[in-house]
N, CA, C and O atoms as a printed pandas DataFrame, in Angstrom:
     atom_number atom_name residue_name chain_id  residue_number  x_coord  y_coord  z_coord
0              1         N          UNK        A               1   44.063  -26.620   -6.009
1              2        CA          UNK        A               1   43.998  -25.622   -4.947
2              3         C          UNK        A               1   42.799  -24.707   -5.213
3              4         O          UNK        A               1   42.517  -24.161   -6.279
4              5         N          UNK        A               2   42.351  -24.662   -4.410
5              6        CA          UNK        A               2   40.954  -23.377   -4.491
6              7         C          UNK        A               2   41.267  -22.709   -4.571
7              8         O          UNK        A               2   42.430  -22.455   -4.256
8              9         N          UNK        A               3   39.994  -21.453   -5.341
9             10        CA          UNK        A               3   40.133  -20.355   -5.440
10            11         C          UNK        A               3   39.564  -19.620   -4.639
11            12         O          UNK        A               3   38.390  -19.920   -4.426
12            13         N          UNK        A               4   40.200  -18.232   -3.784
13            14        CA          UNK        A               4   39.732  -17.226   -2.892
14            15         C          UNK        A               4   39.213  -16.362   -3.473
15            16         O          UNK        A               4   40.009  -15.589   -4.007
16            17         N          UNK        A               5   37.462  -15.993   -3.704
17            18        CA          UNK        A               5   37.153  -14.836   -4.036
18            19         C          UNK        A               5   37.024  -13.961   -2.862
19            20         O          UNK        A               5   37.345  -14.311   -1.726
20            21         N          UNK        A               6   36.493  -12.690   -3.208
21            22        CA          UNK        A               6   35.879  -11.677   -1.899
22            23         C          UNK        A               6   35.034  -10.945   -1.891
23            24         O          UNK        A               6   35.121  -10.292   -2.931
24            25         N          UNK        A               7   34.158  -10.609   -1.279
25            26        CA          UNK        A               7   32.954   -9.856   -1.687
26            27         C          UNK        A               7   33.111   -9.464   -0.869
27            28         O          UNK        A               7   33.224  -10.135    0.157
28            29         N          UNK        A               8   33.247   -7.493   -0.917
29            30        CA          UNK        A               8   32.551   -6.919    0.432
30            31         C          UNK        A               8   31.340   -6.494    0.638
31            32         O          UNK        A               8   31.041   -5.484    0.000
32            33         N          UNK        A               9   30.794   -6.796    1.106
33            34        CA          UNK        A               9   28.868   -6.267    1.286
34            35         C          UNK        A               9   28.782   -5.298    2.570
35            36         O          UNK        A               9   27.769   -5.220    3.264
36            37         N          UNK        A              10   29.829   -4.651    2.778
37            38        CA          UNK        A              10   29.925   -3.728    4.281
38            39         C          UNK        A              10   28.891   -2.881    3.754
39            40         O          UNK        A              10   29.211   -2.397    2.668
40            41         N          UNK        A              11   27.667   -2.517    4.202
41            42        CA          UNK        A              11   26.921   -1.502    3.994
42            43         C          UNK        A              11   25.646   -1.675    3.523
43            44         O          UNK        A              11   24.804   -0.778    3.479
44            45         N          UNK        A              12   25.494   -2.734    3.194
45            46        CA          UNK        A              12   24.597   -3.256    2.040
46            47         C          UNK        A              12   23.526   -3.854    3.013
47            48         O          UNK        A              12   23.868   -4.619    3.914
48            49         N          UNK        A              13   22.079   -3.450    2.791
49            50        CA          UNK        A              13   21.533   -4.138    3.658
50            51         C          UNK        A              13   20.943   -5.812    2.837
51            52         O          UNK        A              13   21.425   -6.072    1.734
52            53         N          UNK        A              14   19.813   -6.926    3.542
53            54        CA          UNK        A              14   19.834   -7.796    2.990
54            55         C          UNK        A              14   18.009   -7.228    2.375
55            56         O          UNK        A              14   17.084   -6.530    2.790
56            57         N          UNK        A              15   18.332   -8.046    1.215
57            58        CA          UNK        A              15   19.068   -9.602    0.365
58            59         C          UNK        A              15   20.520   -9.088   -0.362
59            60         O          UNK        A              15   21.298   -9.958   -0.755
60            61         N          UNK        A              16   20.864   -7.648   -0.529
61            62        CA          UNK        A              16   21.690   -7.494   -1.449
62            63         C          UNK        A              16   22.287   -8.406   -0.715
63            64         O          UNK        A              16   21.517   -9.327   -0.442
64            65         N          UNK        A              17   23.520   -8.546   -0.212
65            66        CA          UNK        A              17   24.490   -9.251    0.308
66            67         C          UNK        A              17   24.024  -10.913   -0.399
67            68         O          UNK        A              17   24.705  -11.265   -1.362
68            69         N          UNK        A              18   23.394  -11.455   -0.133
69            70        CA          UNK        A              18   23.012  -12.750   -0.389
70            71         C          UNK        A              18   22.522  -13.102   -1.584
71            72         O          UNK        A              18   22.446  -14.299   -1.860
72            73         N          UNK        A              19   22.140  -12.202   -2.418
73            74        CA          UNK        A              19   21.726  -11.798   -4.117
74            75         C          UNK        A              19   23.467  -11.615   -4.792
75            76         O          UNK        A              19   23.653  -12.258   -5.825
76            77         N          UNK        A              20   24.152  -11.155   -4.495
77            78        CA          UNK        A              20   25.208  -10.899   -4.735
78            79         C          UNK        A              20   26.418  -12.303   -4.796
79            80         O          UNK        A              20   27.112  -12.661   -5.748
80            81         N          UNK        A              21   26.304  -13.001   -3.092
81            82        CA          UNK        A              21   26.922  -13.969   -2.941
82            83         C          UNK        A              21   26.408  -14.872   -4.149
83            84         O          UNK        A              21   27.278  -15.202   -4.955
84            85         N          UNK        A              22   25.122  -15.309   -4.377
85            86        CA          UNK        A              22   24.695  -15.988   -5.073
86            87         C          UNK        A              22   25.076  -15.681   -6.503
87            88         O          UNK        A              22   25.216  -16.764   -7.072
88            89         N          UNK        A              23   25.217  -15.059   -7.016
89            90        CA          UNK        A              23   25.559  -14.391   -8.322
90            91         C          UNK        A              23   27.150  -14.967   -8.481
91            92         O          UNK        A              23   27.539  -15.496   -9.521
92            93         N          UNK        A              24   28.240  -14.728   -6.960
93            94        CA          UNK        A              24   29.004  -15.127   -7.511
94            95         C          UNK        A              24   29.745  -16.657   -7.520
95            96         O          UNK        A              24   30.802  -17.125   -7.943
96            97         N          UNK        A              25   28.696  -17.087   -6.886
97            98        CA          UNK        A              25   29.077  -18.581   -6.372
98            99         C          UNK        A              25   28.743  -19.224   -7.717
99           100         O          UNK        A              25   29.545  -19.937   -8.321
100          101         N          UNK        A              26   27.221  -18.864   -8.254
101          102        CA          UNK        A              26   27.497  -19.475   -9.548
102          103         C          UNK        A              26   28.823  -19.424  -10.803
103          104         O          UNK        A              26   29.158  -20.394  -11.483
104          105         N          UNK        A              27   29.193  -18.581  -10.848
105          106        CA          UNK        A              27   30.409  -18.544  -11.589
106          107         C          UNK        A              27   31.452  -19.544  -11.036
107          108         O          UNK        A              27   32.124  -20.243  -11.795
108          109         N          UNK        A              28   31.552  -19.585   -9.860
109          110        CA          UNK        A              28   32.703  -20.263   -9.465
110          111         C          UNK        A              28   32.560  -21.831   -9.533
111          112         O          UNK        A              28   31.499  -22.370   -9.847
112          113         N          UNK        A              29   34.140  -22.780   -9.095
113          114        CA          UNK        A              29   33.804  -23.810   -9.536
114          115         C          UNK        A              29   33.743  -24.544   -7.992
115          116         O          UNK        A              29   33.848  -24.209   -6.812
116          117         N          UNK        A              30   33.506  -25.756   -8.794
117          118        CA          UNK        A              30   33.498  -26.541   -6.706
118          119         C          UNK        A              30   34.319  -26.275   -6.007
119          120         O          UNK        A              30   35.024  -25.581   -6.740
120          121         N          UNK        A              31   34.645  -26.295   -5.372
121          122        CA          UNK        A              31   35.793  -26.450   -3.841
122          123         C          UNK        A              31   35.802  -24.969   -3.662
123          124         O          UNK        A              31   35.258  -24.682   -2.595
124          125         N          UNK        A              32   36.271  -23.813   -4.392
125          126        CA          UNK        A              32   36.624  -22.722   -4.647
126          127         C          UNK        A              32   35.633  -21.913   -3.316
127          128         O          UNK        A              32   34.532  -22.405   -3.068
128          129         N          UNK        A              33   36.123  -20.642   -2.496
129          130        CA          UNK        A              33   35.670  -20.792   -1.564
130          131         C          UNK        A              33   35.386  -19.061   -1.917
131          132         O          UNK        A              33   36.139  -18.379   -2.612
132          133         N          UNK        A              34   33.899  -18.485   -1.139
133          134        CA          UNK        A              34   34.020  -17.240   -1.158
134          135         C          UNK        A              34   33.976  -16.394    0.107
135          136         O          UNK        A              34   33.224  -16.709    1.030
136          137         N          UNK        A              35   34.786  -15.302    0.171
137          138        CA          UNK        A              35   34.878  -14.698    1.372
138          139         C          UNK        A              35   33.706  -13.486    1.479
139          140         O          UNK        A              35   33.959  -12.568    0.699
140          141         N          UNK        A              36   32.797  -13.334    2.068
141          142        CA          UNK        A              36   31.944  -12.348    2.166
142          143         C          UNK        A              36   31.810  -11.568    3.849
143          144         O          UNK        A              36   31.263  -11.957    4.881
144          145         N          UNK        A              37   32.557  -10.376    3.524
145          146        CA          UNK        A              37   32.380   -9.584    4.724
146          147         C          UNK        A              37   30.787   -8.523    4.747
147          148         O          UNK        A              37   30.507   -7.738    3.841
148          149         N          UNK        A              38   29.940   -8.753    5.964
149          150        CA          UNK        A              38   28.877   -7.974    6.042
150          151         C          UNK        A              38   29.054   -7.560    7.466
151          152         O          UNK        A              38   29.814   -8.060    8.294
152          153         N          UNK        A              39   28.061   -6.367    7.639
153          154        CA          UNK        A              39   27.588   -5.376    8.842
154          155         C          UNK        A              39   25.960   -6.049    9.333
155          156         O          UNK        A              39   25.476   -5.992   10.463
156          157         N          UNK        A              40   25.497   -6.520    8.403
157          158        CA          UNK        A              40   23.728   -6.134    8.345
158          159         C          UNK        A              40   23.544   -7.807    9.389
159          160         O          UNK        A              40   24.031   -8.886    9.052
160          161         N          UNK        A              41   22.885   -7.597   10.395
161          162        CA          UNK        A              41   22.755   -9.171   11.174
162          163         C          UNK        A              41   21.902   -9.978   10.112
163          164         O          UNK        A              41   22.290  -11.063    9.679
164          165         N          UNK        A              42   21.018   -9.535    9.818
165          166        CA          UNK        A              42   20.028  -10.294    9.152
166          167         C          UNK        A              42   20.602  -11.185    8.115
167          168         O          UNK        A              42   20.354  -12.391    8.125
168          169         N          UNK        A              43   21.512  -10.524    7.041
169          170        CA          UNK        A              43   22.121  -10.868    6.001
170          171         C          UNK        A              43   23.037  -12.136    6.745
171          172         O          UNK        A              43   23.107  -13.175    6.089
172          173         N          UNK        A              44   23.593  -12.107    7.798
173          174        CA          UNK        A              44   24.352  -12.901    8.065
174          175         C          UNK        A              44   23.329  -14.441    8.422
175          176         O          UNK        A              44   23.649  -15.610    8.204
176          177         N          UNK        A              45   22.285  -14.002    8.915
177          178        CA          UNK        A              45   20.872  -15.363    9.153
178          179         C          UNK        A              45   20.747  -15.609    7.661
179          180         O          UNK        A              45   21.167  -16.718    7.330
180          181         N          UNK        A              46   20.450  -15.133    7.041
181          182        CA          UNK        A              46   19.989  -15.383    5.799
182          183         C          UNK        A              46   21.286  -15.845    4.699
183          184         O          UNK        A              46   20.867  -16.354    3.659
184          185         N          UNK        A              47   22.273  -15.765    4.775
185          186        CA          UNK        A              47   23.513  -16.192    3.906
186          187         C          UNK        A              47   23.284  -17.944    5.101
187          188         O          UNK        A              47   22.729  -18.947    4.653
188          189         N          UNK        A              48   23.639  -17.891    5.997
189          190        CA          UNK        A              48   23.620  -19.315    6.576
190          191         C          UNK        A              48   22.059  -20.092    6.067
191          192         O          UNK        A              48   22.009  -21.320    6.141
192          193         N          UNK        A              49   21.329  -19.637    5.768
193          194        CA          UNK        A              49   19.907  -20.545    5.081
194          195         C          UNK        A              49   20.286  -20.549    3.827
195          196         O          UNK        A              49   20.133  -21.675    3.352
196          197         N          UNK        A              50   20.715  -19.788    3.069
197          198        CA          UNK        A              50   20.799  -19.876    1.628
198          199         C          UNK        A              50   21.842  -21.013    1.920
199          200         O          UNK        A              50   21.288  -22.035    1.515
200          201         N          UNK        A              51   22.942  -21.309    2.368
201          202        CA          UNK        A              51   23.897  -22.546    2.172
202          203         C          UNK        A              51   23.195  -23.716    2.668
203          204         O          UNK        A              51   23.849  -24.758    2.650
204          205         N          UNK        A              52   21.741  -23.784    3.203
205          206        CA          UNK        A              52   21.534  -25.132    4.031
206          207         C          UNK        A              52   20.646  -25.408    2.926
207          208         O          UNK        A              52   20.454  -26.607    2.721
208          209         N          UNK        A              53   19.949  -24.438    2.024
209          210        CA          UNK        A              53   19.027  -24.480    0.992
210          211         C          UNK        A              53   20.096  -24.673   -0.172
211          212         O          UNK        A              53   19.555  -25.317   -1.071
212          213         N          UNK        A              54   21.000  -24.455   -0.390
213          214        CA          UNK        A              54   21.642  -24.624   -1.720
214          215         C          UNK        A              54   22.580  -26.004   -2.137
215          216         O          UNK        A              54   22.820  -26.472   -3.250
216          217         N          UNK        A              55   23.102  -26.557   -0.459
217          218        CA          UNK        A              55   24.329  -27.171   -0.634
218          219         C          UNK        A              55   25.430  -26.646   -0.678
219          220         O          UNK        A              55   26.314  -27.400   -1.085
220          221         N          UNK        A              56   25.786  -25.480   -0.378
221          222        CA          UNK        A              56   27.113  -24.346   -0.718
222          223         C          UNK        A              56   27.626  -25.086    0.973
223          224         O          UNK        A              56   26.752  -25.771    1.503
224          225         N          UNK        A              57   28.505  -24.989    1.477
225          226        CA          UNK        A              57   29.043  -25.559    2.567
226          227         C          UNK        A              57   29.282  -24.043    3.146
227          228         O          UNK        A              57   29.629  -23.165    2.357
228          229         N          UNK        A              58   29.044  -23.679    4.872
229          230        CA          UNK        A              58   29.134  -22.703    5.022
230          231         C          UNK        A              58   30.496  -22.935    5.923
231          232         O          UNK        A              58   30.278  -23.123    7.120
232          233         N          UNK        A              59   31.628  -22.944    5.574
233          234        CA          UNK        A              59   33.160  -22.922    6.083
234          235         C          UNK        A              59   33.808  -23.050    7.559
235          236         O          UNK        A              59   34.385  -23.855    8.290
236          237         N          UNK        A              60   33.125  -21.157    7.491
237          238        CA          UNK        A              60   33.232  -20.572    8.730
238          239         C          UNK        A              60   32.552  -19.044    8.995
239          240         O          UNK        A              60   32.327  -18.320    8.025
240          241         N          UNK        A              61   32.279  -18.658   10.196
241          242        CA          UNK        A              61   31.910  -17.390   10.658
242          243         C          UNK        A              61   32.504  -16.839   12.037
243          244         O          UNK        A              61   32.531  -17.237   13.201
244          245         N          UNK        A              62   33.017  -15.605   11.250
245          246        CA          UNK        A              62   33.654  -14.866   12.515
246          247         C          UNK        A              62   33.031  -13.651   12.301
247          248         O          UNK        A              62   32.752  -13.000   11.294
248          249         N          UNK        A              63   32.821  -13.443   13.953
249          250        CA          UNK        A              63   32.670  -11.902   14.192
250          251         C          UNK        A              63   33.686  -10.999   14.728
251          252         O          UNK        A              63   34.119  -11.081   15.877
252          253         N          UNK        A              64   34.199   -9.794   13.522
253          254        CA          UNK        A              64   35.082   -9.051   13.643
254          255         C          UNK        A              64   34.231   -7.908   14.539
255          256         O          UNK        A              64   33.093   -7.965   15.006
256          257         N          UNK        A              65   35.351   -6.737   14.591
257          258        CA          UNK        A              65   35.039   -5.643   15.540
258          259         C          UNK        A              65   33.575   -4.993   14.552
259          260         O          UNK        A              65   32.528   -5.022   15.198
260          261         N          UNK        A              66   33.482   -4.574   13.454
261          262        CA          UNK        A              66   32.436   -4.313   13.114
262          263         C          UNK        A              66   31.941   -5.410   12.109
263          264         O          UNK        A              66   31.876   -4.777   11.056
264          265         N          UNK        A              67   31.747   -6.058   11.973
265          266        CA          UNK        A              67   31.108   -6.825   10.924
266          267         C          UNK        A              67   31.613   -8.214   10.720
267          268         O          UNK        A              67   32.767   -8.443   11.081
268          269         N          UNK        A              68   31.043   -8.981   10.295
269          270        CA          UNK        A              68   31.208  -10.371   10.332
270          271         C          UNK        A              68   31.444  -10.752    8.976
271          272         O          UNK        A              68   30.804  -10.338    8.009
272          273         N          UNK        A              69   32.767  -11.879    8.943
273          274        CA          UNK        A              69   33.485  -12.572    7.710
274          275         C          UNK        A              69   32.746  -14.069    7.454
275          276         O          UNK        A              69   32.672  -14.790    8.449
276          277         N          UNK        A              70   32.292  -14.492    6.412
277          278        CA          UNK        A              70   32.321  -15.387    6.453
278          279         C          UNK        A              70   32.415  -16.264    5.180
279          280         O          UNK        A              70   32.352  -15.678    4.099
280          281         N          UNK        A              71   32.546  -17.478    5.199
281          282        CA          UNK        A              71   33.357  -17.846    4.187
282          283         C          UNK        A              71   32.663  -19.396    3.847
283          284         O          UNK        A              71   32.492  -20.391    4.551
284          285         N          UNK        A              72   32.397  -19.127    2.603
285          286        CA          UNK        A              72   31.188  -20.263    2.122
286          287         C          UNK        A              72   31.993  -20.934    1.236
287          288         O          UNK        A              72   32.642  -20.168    0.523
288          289         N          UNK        A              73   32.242  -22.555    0.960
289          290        CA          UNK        A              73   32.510  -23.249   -0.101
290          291         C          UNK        A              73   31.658  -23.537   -0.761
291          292         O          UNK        A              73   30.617  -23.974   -0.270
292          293         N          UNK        A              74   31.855  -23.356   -2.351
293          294        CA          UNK        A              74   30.943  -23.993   -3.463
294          295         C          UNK        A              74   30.940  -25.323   -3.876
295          296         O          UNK        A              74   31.901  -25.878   -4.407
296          297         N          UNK        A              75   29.586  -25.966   -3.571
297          298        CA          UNK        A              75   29.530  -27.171   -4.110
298          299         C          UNK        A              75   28.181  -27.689   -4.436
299          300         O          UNK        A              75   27.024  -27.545   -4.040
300          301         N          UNK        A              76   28.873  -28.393   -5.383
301          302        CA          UNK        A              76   27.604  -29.163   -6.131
302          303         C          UNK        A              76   27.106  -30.208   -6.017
303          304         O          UNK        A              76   27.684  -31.293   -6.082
304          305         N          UNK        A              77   25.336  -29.904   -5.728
305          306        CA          UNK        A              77   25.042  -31.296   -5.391
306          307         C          UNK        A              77   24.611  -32.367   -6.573
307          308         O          UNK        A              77   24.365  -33.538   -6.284
């Protein structure tokens, strides 16, 4: 069963958000999935390139009332 991490990046403009995700995806193991909530649009373009550049699988993306969830699986290529 995977593991649910969470990162909140509410506030944070980019790269933090995506410097951060990255930091913790390495720790984690394959399948294991991370939840990252952001505000910043950009960060949200740029977390979807970092998964097409990394191999990280990008899950899903929702846009909440302020800020957008989204939820990346780790994997290795």
């Amino acid at each position: 069963m995977p593991v649910i991490e969470k990162l909140d990046a509410k506030g944070w403009i980019c790269p933090m958000p995506v410097l951060r995700a990255m930091k913790y995806l390495r720790k984690m193991e394959q399948g294991d999935i991370l939840e990252v909530e952001v505000n910043d649009n950009k960060s949200v373009t740029e977390l979807q390139k970092y998964c097409d550049e990394s191999g990280n699988i990008l899950q899903s993306m929702a846009e909440l009332e302020d800020n957008y969830l989204i939820k990346i699986q780790k994997n290795e290529r």
